[in-house]
N, C-alpha and C positions, 0 to 999 in steps of 0.2 A: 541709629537709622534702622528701621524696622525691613527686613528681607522681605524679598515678594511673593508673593505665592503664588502657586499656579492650581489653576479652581477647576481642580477633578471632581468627575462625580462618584463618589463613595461608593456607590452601590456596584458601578464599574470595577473599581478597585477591588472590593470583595469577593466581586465574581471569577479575577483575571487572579487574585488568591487563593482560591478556591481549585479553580481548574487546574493551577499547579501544582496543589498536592499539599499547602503548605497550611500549616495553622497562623493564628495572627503572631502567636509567642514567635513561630520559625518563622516568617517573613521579616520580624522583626529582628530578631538575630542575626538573617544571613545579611540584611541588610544594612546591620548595625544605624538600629532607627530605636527610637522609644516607643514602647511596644502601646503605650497611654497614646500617644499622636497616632498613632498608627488606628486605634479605635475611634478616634474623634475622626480621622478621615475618613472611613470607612462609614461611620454613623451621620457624615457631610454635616459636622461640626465644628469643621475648621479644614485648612488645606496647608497640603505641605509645601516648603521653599520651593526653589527650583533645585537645588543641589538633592533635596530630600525626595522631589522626585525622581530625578536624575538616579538616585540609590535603586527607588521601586523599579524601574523602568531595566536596569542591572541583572536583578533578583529574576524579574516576572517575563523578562524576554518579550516585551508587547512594544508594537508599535505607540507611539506616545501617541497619536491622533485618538487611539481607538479610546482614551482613559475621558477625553471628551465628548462621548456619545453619551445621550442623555438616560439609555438603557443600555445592562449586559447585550451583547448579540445574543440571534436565537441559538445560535451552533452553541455546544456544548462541545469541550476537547476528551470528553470519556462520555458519549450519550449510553443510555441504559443499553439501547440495543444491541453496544457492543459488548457489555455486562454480562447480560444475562441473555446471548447468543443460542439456539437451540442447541447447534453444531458445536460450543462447548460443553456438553454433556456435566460432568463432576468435575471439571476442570475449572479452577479460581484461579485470574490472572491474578498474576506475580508481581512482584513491583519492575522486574525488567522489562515485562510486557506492557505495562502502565506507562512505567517512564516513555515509551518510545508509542503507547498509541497518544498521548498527551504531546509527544514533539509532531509528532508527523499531522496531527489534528489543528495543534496551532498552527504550523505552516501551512496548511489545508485552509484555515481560515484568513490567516494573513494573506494569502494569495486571491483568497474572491473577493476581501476586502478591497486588494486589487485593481482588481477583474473589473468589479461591479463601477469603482470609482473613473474608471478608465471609458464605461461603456460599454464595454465588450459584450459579443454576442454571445448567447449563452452556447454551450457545449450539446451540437447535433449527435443524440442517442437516443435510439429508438428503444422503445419502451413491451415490455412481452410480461403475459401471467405465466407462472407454473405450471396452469393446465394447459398450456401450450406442448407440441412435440418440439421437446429438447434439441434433437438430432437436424430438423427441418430449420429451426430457428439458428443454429448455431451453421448451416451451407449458407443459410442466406448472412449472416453476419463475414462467416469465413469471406465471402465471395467481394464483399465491400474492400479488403484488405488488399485486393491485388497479388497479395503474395499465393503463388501458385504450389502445387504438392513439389513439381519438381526443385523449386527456390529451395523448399524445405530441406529436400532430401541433400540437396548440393549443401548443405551447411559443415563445415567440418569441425565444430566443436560445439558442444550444449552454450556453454558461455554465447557463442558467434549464434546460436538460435533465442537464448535470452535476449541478448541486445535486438537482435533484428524486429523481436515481438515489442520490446519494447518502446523501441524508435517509432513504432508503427501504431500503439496505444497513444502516445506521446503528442504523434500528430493530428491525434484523434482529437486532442484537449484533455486528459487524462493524465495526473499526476500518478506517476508510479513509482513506490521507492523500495528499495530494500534494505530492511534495517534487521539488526541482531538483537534477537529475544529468546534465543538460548533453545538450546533440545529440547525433546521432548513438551514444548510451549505449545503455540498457535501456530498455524502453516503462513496466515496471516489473517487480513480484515481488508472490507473495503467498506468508505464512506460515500453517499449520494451529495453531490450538488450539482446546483444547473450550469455554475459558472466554473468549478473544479472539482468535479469527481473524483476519489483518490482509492486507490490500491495499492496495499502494502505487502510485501512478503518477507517472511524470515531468513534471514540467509544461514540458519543452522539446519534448512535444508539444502540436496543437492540440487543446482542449476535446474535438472530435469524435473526435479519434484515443484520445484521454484516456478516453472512455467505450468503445467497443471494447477497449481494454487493461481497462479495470476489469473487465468482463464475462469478457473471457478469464481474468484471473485469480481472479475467483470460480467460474469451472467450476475451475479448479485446488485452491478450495478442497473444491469438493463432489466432487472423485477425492481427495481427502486427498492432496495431490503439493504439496511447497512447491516454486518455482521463479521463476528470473529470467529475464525473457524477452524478447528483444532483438529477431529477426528476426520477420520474418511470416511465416507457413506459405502457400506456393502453393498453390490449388485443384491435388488433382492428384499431389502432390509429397508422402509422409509417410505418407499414407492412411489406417492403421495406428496413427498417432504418438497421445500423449494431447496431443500442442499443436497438432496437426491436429484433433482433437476440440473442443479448448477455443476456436478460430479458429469451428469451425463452432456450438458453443456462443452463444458471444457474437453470432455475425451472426446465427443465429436466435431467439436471446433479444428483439436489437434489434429486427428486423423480422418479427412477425409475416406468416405469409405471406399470410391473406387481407385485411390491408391493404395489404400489400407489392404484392400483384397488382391492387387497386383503384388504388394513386399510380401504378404504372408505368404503368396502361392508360392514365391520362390524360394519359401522353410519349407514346402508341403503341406501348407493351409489350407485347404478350402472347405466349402456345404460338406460336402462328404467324408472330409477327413479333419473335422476339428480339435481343435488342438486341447490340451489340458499339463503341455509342460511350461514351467516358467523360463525353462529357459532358452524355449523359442519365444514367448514372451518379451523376454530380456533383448535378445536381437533383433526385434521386431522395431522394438523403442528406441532402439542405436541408430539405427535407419534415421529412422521422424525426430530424433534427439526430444525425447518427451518419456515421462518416467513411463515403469512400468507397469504399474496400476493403471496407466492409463487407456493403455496397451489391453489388460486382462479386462477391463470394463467395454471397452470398446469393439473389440472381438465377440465378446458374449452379444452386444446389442446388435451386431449384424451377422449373427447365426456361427461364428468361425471360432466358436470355443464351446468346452465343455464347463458345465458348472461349477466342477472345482477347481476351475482357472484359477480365478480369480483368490482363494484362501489359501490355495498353494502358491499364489505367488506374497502376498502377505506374510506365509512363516516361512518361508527360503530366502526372502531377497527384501525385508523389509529393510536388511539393516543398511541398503544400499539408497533410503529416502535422505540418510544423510549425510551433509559436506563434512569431506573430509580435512579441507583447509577454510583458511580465513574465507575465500570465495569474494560472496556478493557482499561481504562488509569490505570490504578497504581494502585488508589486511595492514601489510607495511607502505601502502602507499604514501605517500606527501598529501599531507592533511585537506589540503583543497581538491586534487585527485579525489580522494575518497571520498568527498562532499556529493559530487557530479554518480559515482559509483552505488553512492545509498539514497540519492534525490532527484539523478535523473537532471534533463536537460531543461525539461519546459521549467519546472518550478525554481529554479537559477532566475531562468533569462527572464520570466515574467518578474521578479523581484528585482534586478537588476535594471530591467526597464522602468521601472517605475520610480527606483533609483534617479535615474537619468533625466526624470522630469519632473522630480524635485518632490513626490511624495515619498520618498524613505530617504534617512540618512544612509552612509558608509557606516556608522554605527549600528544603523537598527540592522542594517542588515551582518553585521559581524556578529551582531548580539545573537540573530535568529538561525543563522550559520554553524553559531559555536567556531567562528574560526577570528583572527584578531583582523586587524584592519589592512594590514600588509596581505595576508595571504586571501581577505576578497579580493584585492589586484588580481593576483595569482589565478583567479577563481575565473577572474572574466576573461586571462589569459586563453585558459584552456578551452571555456565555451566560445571563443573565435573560432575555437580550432575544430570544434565539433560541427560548425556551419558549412 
């Protein structure tokens, strides 16, 4: 009796091997396939069993609908842009940085895949150039957010001002994760789409630096610019630049200025007496729970510092951009905890929805998860509990 095959399209296949990093030899290996079939599929010279798709589907972490699209999607899971990023200067992403912009991108796409199958409305984000004033665009964006300076300052731990930014991006239509891509790496990346925009950040920095990077990389999505962003932009230095924009972005986003100019006065800040110590700087940021660069940029733009704020705050306190514990990856949490910890709510529950009406298995989504089939139980446990 001849097995039946399931009639993928080759050029799919290639692509969805491709974007994972894998050559034909390693797909064939991890997936213990013959590496001869494997070409005749790909070359849509013949098609594999079901079992032998069942293998690919294993390997490649794809929803199996997508292997019958008659073309690759347009999305790419490593687009150049995130390659050869300005704001990576001589920095070459690593394979830890690969691996995890390649997870967070497929899930990026698996999700508009979604999205788009579902209907859904696209994701309301207003759109701005660079030669926009940063600081102007960034009160009117604050202002949409409802959360007020005083919410801010009531926060009593950076973690409890990550979450709050996050839940708040979140309900925006914005997938936001935090994933580990090691020291001295990328701060993070964000990608554009209409149906799920995403932003990622490292969590090998601290909470505080971790919100500064999300900020920047949401002005990145409102110039529609995807990018991976490793260095910090000098007060000074770029001027011009759209990552000089999205620096001033985010520090003015955080700090609004006439609270900015209320905390400082109560260090001895003001027009007349600017500052140039970091470590009124540093308590400045404890207040707002937002790093301290952001603090030294922001002060400089509304007159309340001296210009070498900001470099003296770079070689005294730099070493405090990074987490000192597991943090925003998991740590020891219980593996479905940590899922919710590095992916965030919206991108669960829209997968899980979709689940529920019959376009993803329990499987594809354990497959996309990385978690087994027991612990997505687990998984939807907790997201009740986040409701």
């Amino acid at each position: 009796m001849v097995a039946k095959t399931v009639p993928i399209t080759g050029k799919v296949l290639a692509w969805a091997r491709e974007e994972a990093g894998l050559t034909q030899s390693e797909l064939a290996e991890h997936a213990k396939l013959g590496l001869d079939g494997l070409r005749a599929w790909e070359a849509a010279e013949s098609y594999p069993t079901k079992g032998q798709f069942s293998k690919l589907l294993n390997v490649l972490k794809r929803p199996s609908a997508l292997f019958f699209l008659p073309e690759p999607p347009v999305h790419a899971a490593m687009p150049t842009s995130l390659r050869s990023a300005p704001s990576l200067g001589e920095h070459k992403l690593g394979p830890k940085e690969v691996k995890e912009i390649r997870w967070a991108r497929r899930l990026q796409e698996l999700a508009v895949w979604v999205l788009r199958d579902q209907v859904a409305p696209k994701v309301h984000l207003a759109q701005y150039r660079p030669s926009q004033d940063a600081a102007e665009i960034a009160f009117l964006e604050r202002s949409k957010s409802g959360i007020s300076p005083d919410e801010q300052l009531a926060w009593k731990s950076d973690s409890e001002a990550f979450r709050a930014w996050r839940e708040y991006l979140e309900e925006m239509g914005i997938l936001v994760m935090q994933l580990t891509m090691g020291k001295n790496n990328i701060r993070g990346f964000g990608a554009w789409d209409d149906y799920a925009p995403l932003v990622v950040v490292n969590t090998a920095y601290h909470p505080t630096a971790r919100i500064f990077t999300l900020f920047h990389e949401v002005a990145h999505l409102l110039t529609r610019t995807n990018a991976a962003c490793q260095s910090f932009v000098v007060p000074g230095q770029q001027e011009q630049s759209t990552e000089r924009w999205c620096e001033r972005f985010a520090a003015a986003y955080l700090l609004p200025e006439a609270a900015l100019k209320d905390v400082a006065g109560k260090h001895g800040v003001s027009i007349n007496m600017r500052t140039a110590n970091p470590d009124t700087a540093r308590r400045i940021a404890n207040r707002f729970s937002v790093s301290t660069r952001a603090v030294a940029i922001r002060l400089q733009e509304v007159g309340l510092a001296e210009p070498t704020l900001y470099p003296s705050v770079v070689a005294q306190l730099s070493s405090r951009d990074w987490n000192d514990s597991a943090g925003g990856g998991g740590g020891d949490q219980p593996t479905p905890k940590k899922r919710i910890t590095q992916l965030g709510t919206r991108l669960p529950n829209v997968l899980i929805a979709a689940a529920d009406q019959g376009g993803l298995t329990t499987r594809d989504l354990a497959d996309h998860f990385s978690l087994t089939t027991g612990q997505v139980e687990d998984l939807k446990g907790l997201l009740d509990e986040y409701r």
